[in-house]
C-alpha positions in Angstrom: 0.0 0.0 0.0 1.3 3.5 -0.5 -0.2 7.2 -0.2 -0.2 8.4 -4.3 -2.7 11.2 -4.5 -3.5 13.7 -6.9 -4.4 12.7 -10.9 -3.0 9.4 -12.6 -0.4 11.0 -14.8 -1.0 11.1 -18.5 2.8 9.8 -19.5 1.3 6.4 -18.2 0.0 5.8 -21.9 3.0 6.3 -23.2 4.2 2.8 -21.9 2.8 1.1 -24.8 4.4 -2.7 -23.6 3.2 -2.1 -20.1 1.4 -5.3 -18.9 0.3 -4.5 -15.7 -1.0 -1.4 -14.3 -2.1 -1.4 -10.6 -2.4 1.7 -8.3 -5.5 0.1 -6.3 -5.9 1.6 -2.4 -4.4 4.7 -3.1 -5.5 8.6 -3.2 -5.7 9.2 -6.7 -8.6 11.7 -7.6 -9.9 13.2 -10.6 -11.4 11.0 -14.4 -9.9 8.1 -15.2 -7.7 9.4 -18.4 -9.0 8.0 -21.8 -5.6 7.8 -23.0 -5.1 4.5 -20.8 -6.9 3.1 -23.6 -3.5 3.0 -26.1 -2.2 0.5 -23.5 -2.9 -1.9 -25.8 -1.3 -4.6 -24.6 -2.5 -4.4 -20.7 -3.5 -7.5 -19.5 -5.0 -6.3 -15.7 -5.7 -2.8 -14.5 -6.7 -2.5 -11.1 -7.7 1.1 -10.2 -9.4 -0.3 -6.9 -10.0 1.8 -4.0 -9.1 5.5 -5.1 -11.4 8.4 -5.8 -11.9 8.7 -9.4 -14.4 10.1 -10.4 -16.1 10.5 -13.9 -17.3 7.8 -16.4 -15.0 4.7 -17.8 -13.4 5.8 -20.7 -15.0 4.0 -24.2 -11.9 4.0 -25.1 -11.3 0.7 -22.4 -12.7 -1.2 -25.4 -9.0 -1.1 -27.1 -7.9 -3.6 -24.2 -8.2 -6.5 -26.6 -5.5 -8.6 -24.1 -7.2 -7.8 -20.8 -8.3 -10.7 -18.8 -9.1 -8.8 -15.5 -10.3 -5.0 -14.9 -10.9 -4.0 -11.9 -12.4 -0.6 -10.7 -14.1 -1.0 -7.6 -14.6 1.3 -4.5 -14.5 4.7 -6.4 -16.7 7.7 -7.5 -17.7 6.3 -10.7 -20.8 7.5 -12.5 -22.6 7.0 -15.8 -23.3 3.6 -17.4 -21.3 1.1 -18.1 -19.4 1.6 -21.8 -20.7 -0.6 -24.9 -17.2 -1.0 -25.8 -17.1 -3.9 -23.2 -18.2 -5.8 -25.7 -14.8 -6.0 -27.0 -13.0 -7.6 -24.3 -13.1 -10.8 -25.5 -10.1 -12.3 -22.9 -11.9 -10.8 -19.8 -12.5 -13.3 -16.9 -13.5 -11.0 -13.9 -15.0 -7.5 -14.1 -15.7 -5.7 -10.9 -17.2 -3.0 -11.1 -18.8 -2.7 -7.4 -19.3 0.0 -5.1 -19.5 3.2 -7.6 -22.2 5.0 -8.6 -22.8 3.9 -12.0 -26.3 4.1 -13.2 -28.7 3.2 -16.4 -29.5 -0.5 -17.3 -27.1 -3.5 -17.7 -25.8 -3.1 -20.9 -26.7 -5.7 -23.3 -23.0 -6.3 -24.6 -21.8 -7.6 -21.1 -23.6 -11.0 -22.0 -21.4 -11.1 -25.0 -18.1 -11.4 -23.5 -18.5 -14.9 -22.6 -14.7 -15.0 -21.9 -16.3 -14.1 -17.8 -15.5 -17.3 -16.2 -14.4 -16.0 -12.6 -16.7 -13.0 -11.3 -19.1 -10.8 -12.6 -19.3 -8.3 -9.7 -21.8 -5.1 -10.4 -23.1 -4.8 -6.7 -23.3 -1.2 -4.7 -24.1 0.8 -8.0 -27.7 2.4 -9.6 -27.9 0.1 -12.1 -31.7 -0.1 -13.4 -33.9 -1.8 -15.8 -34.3 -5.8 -16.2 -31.6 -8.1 -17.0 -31.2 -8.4 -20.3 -31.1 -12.1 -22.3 -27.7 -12.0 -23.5 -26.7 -13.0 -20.2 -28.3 -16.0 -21.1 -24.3 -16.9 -22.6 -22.3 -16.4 -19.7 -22.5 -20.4 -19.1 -18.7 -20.2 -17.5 -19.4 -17.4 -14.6 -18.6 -18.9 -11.4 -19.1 -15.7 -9.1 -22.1 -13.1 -9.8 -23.0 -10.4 -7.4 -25.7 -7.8 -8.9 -26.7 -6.9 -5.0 -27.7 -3.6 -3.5 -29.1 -1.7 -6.9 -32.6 -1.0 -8.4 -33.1 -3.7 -11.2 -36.3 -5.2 -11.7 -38.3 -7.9 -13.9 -37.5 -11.9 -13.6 -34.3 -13.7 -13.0 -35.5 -16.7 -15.3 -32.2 -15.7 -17.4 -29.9 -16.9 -14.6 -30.7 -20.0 -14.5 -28.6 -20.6 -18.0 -26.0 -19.9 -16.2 -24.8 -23.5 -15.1 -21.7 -22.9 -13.9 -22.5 -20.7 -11.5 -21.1 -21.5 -8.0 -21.9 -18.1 -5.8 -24.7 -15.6 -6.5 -26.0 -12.3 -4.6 -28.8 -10.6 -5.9 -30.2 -9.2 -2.9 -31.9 -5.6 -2.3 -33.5 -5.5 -5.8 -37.0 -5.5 -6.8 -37.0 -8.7 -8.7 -40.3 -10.8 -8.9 -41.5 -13.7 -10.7 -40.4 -17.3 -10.3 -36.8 -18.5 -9.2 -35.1 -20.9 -11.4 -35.0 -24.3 -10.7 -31.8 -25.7 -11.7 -29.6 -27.8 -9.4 -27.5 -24.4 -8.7 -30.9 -22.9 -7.6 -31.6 -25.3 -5.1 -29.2 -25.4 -3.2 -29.1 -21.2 -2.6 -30.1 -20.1 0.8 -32.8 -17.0 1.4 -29.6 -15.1 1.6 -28.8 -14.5 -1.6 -32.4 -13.1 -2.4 -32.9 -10.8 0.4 -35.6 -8.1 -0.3 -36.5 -9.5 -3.7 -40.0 -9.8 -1.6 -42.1 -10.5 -5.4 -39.5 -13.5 -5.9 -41.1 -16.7 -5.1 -40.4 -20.2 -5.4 -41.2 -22.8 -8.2 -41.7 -26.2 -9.2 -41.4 -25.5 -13.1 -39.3 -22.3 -12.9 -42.4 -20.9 -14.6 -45.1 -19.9 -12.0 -45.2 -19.5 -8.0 -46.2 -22.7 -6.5 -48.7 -22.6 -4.0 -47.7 -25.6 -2.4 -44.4 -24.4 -1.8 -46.2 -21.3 0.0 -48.3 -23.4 1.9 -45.4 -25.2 2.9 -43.3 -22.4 4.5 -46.6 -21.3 5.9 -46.6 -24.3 7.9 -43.0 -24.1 8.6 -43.8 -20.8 10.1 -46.9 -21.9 12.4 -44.4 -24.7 13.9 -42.0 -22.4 14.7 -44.7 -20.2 16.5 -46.3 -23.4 18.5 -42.7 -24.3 19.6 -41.9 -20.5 20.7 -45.0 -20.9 22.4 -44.5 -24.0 23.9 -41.0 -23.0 25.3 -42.2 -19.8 27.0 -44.9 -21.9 28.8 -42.6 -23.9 30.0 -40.1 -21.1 31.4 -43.1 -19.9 33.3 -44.5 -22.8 34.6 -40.9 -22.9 36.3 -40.2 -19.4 37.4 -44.1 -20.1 39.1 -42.5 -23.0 40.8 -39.8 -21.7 42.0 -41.4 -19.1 43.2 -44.0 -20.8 45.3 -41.4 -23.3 46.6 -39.5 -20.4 47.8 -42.5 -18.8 49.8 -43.0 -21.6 51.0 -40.1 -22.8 52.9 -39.7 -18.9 53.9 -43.6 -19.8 55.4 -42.1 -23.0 57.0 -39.0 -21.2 58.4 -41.4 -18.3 60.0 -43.5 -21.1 61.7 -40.7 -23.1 63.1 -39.3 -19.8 64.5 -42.5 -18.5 66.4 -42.6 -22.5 67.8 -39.7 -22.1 69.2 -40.4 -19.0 70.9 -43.5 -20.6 72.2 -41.9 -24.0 73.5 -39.0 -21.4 75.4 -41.8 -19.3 77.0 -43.6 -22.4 78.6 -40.0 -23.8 80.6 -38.8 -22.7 84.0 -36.9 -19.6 84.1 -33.7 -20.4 85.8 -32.3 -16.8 84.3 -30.4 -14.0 86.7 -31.6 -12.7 89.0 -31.6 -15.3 91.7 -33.8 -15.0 95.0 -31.5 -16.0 97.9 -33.6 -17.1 101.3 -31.1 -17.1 104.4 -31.2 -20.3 106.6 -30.0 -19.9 110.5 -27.8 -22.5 111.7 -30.9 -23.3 114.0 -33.0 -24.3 111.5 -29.9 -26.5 110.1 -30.2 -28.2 113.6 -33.3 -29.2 113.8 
């Protein structure tokens, strides 16, 4: 980690060989200069954690060698460039945590090169998800959490390599696939997706499936129920046990005190009675 701040310097495109560019968790402010895109020959550029601010250059579409770009945690705004289309080698493109905005383009579906991570969570992206995404069979890792899209997921369920997925805090609705992938998800990766609902056909809800977490739910309630009974039938126990051996212990004190007042008194002060040796005598 270092402290670079101020602009990314424009001489950087002058580096036409250059591989390798990475200047993530710095202080680097200001747009992300479209000259980056004559490094032709780039094969990552991570820009991670900075302040840049601005839209992505179109001009990222000349990085016909990049295999992973990475621009998270930033002040990005705008949509995402149509040039993406072009990067044909890419395998993970994370764009998260910016403020990008407009609809998922509908060229990301056709760079089916993503096999690692699609990762588009923390923006203002809007709008449904469009079919071409239908082609990313290789994604392993997609994460379109925390933004405002909307419409039905039945797309994602082409995606069969798919091993992690987060599409919480959207307004999806319809039916959730049902592929193997699919069924083994938990609730968490569909959080506030509250017009989601499950399927038997991937088609329609199913209303036996809703009956069944209905009566998933009223168990739950009976056993809550059932255990707070129990907790106070015990405190009630305890408590009348309690008052009364404090009863019991009150009762064998005032017996006492009754038994002691009933016995001869042989406490201080004694009467003495003087005998004369006469009466000794006699």
């Amino acid at each position: 980690m270092n402290h670079f701040s101020g602009h990314l310097p424009l001489e950087i495109a002058n580096i036409t060989v250059l591989e390798l560019l990475d200047v993530h968790n710095n202080y680097i402010t200001g747009e992300i200069p479209s000259l980056l895109g004559e490094l032709v020959n780039l094969e990552q550029l991570d820009l991670s954690r900075n302040n840049f601010a601005g839209k992505i250059p179109w001009s990222f579409g000349n990085f016909s060698y990049l295999n992973k770009l990475i621009l998270n945690n930033n002040l990005l705004t705008g949509a995402i460039p149509r040039s993406i289309r072009n990067l044909q080698k890419l395998t993970l493109l994370d764009l998260s945590s910016n403020s990008l905005s407009g609809p998922i383009p509908l060229e990301i579906g056709y760079v089916t090169s993503l096999t690692i991570s699609l990762d588009l969570s923390l923006n203002g992206f809007t709008g449904e998800l469009p079919e071409t995404m239908s082609s990313l069979t290789q994604l392993q890792s997609l994460d379109l959490s925390n933004n405002f899209l909307y419409g039905k997921i039945k797309v994602l369920g082409s995606l069969t390599s798919l091993t992690s997925l987060n599409i919480s805090y959207n307004n999806f609705s319809g039916a959730i696939p049902v592929s193997p992938f699919f069924r083994t998800l938990s609730s968490n990766s569909y959080l506030q997706n509250p017009r989601l609902c499950e399927s038997t056909d991937g088609t329609s809800c199913s209303s036996r499936i809703v009956q069944r977490n209905g009566l998933k739910s009223a168990k739950t309630v009976a056993l809550v129920s059932v255990i707070l009974a129990s907790v106070t039938i015990i405190v009630i126990a305890s408590l009348v046990i309690v008052v009364r051996n404090q009863r019991y212990a009150m009762e064998k004190s005032s017996g006492a005190l009754a038994a002691s007042s009933g016995a001869e008194d042989f406490s201080y002060p004694w009467t003495f009675i003087p005998i004369s040796e006469a009466q000794l005598h006699r």
